[in-house]
C-alpha positions as CSV (number, residue, x, y, z in Angstrom):
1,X,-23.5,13.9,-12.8
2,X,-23.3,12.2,-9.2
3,X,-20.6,9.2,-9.7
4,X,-20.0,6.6,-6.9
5,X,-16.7,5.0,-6.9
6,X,-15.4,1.8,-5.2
7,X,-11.6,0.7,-4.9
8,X,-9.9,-2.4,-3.8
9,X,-6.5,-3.7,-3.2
10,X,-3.1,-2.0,-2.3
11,X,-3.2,1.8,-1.2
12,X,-1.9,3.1,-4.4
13,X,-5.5,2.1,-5.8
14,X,-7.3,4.1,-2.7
15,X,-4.9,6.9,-3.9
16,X,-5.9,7.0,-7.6
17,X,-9.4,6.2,-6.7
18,X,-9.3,9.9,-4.8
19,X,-7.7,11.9,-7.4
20,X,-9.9,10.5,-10.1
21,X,-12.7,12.0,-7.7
22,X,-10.8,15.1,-6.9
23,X,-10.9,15.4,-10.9
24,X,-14.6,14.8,-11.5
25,X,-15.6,17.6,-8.3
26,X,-13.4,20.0,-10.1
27,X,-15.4,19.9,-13.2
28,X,-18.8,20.3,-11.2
29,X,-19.7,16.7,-11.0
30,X,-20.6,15.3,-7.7
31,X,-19.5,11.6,-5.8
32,X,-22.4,9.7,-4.4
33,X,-22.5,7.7,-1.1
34,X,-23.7,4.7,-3.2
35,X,-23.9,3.2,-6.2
36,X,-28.4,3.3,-6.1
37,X,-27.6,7.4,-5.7
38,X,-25.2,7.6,-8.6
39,X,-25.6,8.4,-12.2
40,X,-22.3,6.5,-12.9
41,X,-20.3,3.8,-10.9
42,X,-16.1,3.7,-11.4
43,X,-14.5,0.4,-10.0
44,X,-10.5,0.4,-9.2
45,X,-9.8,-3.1,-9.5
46,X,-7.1,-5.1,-7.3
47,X,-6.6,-8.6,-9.1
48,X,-3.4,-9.5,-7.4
49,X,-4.8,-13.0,-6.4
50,X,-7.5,-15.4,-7.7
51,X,-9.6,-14.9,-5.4
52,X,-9.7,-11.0,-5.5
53,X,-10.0,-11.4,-9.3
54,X,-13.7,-13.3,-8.4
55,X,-14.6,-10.6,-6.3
56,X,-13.8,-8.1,-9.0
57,X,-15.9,-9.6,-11.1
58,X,-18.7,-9.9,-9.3
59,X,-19.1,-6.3,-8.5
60,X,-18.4,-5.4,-11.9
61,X,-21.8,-7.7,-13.1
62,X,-23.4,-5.8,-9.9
63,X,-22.5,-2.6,-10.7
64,X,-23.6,-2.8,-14.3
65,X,-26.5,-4.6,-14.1
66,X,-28.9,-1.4,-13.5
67,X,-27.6,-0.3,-17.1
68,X,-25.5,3.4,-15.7
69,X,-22.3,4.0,-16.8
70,X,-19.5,1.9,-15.2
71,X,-15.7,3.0,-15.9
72,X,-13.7,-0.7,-14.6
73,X,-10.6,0.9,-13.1
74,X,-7.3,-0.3,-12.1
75,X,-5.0,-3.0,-12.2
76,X,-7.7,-5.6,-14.3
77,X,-8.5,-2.7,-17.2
78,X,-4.8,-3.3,-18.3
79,X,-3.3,-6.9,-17.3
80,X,-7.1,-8.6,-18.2
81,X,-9.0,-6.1,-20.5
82,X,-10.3,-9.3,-22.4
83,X,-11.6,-10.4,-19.5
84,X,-13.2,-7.3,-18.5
85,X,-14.8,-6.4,-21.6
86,X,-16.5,-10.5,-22.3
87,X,-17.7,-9.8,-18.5
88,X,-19.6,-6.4,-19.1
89,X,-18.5,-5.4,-22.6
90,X,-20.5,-2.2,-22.1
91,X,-17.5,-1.0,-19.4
92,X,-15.4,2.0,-20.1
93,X,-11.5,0.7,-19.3
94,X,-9.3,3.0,-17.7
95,X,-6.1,1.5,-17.1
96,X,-3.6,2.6,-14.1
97,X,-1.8,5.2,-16.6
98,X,-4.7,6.8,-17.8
99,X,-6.3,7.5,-14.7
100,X,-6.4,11.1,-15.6
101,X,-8.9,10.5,-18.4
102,X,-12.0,9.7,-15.8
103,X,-13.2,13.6,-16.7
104,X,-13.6,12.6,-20.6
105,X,-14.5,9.1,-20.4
106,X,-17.7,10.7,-18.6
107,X,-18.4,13.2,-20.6
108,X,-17.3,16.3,-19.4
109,X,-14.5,17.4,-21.6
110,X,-10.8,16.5,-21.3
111,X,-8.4,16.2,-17.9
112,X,-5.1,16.6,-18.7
113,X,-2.7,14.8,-16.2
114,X,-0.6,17.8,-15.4
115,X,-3.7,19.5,-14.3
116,X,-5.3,16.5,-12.7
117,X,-1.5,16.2,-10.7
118,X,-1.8,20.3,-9.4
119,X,-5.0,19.9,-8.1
120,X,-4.8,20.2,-4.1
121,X,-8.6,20.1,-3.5
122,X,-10.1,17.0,-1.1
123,X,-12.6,15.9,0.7
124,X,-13.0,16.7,3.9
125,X,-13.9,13.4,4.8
126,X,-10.5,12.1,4.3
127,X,-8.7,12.4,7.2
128,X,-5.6,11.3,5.6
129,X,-3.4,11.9,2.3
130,X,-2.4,8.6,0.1
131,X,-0.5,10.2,-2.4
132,X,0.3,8.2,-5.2
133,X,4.3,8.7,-6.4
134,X,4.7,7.0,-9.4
135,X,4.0,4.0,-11.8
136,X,5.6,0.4,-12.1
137,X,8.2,-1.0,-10.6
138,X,11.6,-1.9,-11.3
139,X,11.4,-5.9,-10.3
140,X,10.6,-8.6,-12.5
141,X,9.1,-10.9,-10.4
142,X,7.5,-14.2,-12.3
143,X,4.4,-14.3,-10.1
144,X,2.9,-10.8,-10.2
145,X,0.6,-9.7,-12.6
146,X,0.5,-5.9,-11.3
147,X,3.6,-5.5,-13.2
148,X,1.6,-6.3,-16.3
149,X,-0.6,-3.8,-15.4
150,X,1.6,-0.7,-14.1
151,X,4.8,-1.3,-16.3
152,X,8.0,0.1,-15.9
153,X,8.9,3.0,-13.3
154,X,7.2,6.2,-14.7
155,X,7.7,9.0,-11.6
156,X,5.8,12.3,-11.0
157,X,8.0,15.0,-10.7
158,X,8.9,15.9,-7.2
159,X,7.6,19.3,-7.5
160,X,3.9,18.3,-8.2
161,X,4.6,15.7,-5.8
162,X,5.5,18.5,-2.8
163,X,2.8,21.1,-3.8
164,X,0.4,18.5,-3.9
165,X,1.4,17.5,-0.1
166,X,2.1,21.1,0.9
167,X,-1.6,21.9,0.4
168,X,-2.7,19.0,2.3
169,X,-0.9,19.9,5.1
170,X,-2.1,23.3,4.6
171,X,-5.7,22.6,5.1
172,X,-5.2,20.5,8.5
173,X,-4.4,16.9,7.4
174,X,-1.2,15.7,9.5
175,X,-1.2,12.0,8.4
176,X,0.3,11.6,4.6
177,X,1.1,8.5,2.9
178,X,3.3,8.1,-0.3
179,X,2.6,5.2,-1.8
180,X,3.7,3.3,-5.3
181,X,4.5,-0.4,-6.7
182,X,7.5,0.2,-4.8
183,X,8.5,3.6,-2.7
184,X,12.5,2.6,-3.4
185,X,12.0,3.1,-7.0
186,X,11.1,6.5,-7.0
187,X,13.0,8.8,-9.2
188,X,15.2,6.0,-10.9
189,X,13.9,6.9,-14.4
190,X,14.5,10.6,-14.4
191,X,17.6,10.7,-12.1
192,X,15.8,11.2,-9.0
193,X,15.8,9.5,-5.7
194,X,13.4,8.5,-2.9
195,X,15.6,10.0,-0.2
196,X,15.4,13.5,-2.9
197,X,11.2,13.5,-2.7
198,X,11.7,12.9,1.5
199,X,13.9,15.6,2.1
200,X,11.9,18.4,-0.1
201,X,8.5,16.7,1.4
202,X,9.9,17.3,4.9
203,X,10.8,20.4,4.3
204,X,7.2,21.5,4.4
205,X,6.5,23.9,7.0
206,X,4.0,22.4,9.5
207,X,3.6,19.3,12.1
208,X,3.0,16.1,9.7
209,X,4.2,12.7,9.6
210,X,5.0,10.8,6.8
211,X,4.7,7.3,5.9
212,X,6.7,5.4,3.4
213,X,4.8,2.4,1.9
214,X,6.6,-0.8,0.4
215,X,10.0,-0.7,-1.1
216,X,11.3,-3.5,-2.8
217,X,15.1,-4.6,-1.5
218,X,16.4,-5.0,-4.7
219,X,16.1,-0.8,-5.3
220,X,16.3,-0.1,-1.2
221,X,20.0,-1.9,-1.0
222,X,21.5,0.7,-3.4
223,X,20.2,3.8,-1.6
224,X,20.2,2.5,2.1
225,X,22.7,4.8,3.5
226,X,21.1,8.1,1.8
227,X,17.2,6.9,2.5
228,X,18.2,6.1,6.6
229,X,19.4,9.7,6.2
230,X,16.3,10.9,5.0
231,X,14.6,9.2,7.4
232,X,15.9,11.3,10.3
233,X,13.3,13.9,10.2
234,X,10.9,13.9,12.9
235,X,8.0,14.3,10.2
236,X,8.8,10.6,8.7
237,X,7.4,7.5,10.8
238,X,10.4,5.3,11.6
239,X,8.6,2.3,9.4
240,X,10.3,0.0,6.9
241,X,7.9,-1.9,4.3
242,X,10.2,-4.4,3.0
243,X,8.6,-7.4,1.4
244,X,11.2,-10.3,1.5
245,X,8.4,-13.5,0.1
246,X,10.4,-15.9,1.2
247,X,13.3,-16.8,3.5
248,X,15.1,-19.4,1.0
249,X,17.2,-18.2,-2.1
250,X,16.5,-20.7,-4.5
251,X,13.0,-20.0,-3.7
252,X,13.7,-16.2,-4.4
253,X,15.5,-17.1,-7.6
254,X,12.5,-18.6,-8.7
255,X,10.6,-15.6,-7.9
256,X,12.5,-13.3,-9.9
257,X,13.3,-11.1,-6.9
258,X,16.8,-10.3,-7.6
259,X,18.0,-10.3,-4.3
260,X,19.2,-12.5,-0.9
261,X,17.9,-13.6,2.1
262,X,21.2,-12.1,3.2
263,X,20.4,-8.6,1.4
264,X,17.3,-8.1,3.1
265,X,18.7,-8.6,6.6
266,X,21.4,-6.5,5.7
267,X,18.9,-3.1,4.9
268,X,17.1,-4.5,8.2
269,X,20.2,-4.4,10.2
270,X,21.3,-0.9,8.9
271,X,17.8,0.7,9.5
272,X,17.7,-0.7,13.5
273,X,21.0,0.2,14.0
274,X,20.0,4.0,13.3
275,X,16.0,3.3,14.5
276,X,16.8,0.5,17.2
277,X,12.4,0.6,17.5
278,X,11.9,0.9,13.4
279,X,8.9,-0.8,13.0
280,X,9.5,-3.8,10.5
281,X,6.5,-4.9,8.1
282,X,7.8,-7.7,5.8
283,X,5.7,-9.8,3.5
284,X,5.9,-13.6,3.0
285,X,4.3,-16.2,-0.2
286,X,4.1,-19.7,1.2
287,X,3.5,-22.4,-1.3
288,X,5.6,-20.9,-4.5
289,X,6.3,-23.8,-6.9
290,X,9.0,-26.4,-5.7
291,X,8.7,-25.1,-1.7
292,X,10.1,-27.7,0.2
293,X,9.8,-28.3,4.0
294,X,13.4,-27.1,4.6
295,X,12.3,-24.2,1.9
296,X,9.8,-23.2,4.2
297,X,11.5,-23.9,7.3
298,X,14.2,-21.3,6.0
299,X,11.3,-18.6,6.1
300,X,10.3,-19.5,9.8
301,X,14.0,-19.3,10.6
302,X,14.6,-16.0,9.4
303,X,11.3,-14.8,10.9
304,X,12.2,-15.6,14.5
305,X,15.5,-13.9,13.6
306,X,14.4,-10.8,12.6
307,X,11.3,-10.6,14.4
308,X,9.6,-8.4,12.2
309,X,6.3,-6.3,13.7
310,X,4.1,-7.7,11.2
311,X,3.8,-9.9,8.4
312,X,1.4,-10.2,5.4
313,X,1.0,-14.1,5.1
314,X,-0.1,-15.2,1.7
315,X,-0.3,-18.4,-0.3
316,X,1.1,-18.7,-3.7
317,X,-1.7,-18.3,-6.0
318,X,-0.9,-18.4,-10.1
319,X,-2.1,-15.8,-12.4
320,X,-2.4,-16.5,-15.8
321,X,0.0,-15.1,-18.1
322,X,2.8,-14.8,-15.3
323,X,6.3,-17.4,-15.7
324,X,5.0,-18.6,-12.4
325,X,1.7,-19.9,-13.3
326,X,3.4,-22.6,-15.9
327,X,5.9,-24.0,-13.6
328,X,5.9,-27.4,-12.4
329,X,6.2,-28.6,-8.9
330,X,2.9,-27.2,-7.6
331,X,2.6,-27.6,-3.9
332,X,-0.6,-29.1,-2.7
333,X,-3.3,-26.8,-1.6
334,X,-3.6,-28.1,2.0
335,X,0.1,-28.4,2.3
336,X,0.1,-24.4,1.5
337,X,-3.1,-24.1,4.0
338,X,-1.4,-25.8,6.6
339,X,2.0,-23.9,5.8
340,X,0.1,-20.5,5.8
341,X,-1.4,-21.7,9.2
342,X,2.1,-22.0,10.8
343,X,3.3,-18.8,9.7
344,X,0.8,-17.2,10.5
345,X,0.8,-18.4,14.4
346,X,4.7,-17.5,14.7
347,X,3.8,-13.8,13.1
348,X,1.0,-13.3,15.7
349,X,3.2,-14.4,18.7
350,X,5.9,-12.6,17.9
351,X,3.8,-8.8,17.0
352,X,2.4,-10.2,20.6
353,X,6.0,-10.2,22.0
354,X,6.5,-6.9,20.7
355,X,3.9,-5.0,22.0
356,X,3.4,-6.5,25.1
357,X,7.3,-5.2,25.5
358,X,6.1,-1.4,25.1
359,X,3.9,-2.0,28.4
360,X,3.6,1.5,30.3
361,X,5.5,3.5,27.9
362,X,5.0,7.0,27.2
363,X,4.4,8.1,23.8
364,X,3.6,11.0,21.6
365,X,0.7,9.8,19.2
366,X,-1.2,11.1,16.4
367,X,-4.6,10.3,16.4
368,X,-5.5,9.3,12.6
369,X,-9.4,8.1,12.5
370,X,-12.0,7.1,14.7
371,X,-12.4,3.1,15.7
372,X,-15.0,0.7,17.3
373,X,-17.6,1.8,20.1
374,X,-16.4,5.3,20.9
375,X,-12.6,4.4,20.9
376,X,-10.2,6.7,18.4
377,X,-7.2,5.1,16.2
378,X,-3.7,6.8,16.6
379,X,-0.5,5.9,15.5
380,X,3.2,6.3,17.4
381,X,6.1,8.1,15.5
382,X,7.1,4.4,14.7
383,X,3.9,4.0,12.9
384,X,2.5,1.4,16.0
385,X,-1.6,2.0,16.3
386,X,-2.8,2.5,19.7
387,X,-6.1,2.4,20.4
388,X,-7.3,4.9,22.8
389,X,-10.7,4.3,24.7
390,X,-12.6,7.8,23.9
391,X,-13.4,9.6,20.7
392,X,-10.9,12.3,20.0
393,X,-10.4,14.4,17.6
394,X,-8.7,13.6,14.2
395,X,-5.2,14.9,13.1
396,X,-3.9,15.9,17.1
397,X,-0.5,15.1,18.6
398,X,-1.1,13.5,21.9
399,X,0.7,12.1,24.8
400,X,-0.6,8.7,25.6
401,X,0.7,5.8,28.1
402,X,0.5,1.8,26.7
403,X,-1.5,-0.4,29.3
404,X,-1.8,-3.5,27.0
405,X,0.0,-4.9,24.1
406,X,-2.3,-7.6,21.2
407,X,-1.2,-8.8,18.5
408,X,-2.5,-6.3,16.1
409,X,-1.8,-3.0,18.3
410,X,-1.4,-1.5,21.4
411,X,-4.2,0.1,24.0
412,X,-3.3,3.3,25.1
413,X,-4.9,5.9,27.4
414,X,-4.2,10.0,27.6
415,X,-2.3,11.6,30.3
């Protein structure tokens, strides 16, 4: 059976989405290029806003209308199976947990997740490694529905976890991402730590780097001092994804983040102080229920403070079934717009700033996958992208010099 898959969303889904293939090629089936070359179609769903949730279900009603097998994947097979099922009831759901099952709901037997976990086979196609470290999350934030979906923290056990990465690195990939609800969770149900899974990852023998996607500051502040620690290997990009939402406390009460604006900038300040050129992703929601103008203002102020590299703008958008979507207060949807629009003109100036600052340095770069008219993507040991203007080849440490600094990265040419 040739099956086509197609994932959307955050990179944990990307991750799933490939070891869900690497499980089907194990039992002999195939993956097709496209969903006309396929036997069955599997969809790893993202519905972390409204308007992602339309999309979803349009390409579910796509994908099943030629009448092959579709497996709906993903965050919407377990926060909105109702919905899933009245929109093509013939849909197999596999919800995040189960991903494991793909094999059997298929046809081909049964894929146990231990097995499904060891497996260390990949496509050669990928030129990088999103490895998925556990489930859930630890927050209890009132606007997300992805908790709905993944639950509490459920980790996979560090040793999977390293002889999984040990055999990517073993046939030639260099660029590895760990990736989860939140990364500062890791280990809390089982005793465990995400500064424990960095140092036995690191230990790997080999020239890798690794990146560290989003942790959440209300489980980074309690392990700050052991994961800057553990971020001292040269293997580990010096990158912080710490999602703040908003820079007013009442507004992060609301939320249900369990933290303050004054807790964040502390695990910012203790990261630069040991990586002075950390590179600082932060996330904002503009819009949230009872956002005032001085609310707001409070999360431009603390963005020109902290100058963060980048930051994912979003507006509030309610999802049915969260606290969130039931409270009063709504702010107007051009007021968000027009909010949204502001933030997002200080974010670009600033990234602007930033890279225009790293003018005619000299760095080592890995290149990581091949970009627009004949230019190759690479990435800096502080995870900044620099484009260089030839193709290279994939998974090489290179020196480059920066001759230009946008908004989104930096141009970079070999010496």
């Amino acid at each position: 059976m040739r099956v086509y898959f197609e994932a959307y969303g955050c990179t944990q889904n990307y991750g799933e989405s490939r070891l869900m293939q690497q499980a089907l090629t194990s039992r002999g089936h195939g993956i097709a290029a496209s969903p006309q070359t396929a036997d069955a179609n599997v969809l790893v769903t993202c519905t972390v806003i409204e308007h992602t949730e339309r999309r979803m279900l349009s390409r579910m009603r796509a994908l099943a209308a030629d009448g092959k097998p579709l497996v709906v994947a993903g965050c919407m097979a377990a926060a909105q199976r109702d919905l899933v099922h009245r929109t093509v009831p013939e849909a197999k759901l596999l919800p995040p947990r189960k991903w494991p099952q793909v094999v059997e709901l298929l046809g081909a037997g049964t894929a146990c997740a231990e097995r499904a976990l060891d497996m260390e086979t990949f496509d050669a196609a990928w030129r990088d490694a999103i490895v998925p470290i556990a489930q859930g999350c630890a927050g209890r934030c009132t606007y997300c529905i992805t908790r709905v979906a993944r639950g509490r923290v459920a980790s996979y056990p560090i040793p999977e976890l390293v002889s999984r990465i040990r055999g990517y690195v073993e046939a030639g990939i260099r660029d590895i991402k760990l990736t989860g609800q939140d990364t500062a969770a890791y280990g809390m149900d089982v005793g465990r730590s995400l500064a424990d899974l960095l140092r036995e990852t690191t230990a790997i023998e080999g020239d890798f780097r690794v990146r560290v996607g989003m942790m959440d500051p209300l489980t980074a502040l309690p392990i700050v001092d052991d994961l800057i620690e553990a971020f001292r290997s040269p293997k580990v990009y010096k990158f912080l994804h710490l999602p703040v939402q908003s820079g007013d406390d009442s507004i992060l009460e609301a939320m249900g983040r369990e933290y303050s604006v004054a807790d964040f900038e502390r695990i910012v300040a203790r990261f630069r102080r040991a990586y002075p050129e950390i590179t600082l992703s932060t996330d904002a929601i503009v819009g949230f229920p009872a956002e005032t103008e001085e609310a707001f203002g409070r999360t431009m102020d603390l963005m020109r403070r902290i100058r963060p590299d980048v930051v994912n703008v979003k507006g509030f958008s309610p999802r049915a079934g969260t606290p969130a979507a039931s409270m009063g207060d709504r702010i107007v949807g051009w007021r968000v717009k027009e909010r949204t629009r502001r933030l997002s003109r200080l974010r670009l100036r600033i990234a602007r700033e930033i890279h225009e600052g790293l003018v005619g340095r000299t760095l080592t770069v890995l290149t990581t996958e091949p970009g627009k008219a004949g230019t190759t993507l690479s990435r800096t040991d502080a995870y900044k992208q620099v484009v260089l203007p030839s193709e290279e080849p994939i998974g090489e440490f290179r020196t480059a010099r920066t001759v230009a600094g946008r908004e989104a990265d930096l141009v970079g040419e070999l010496i």
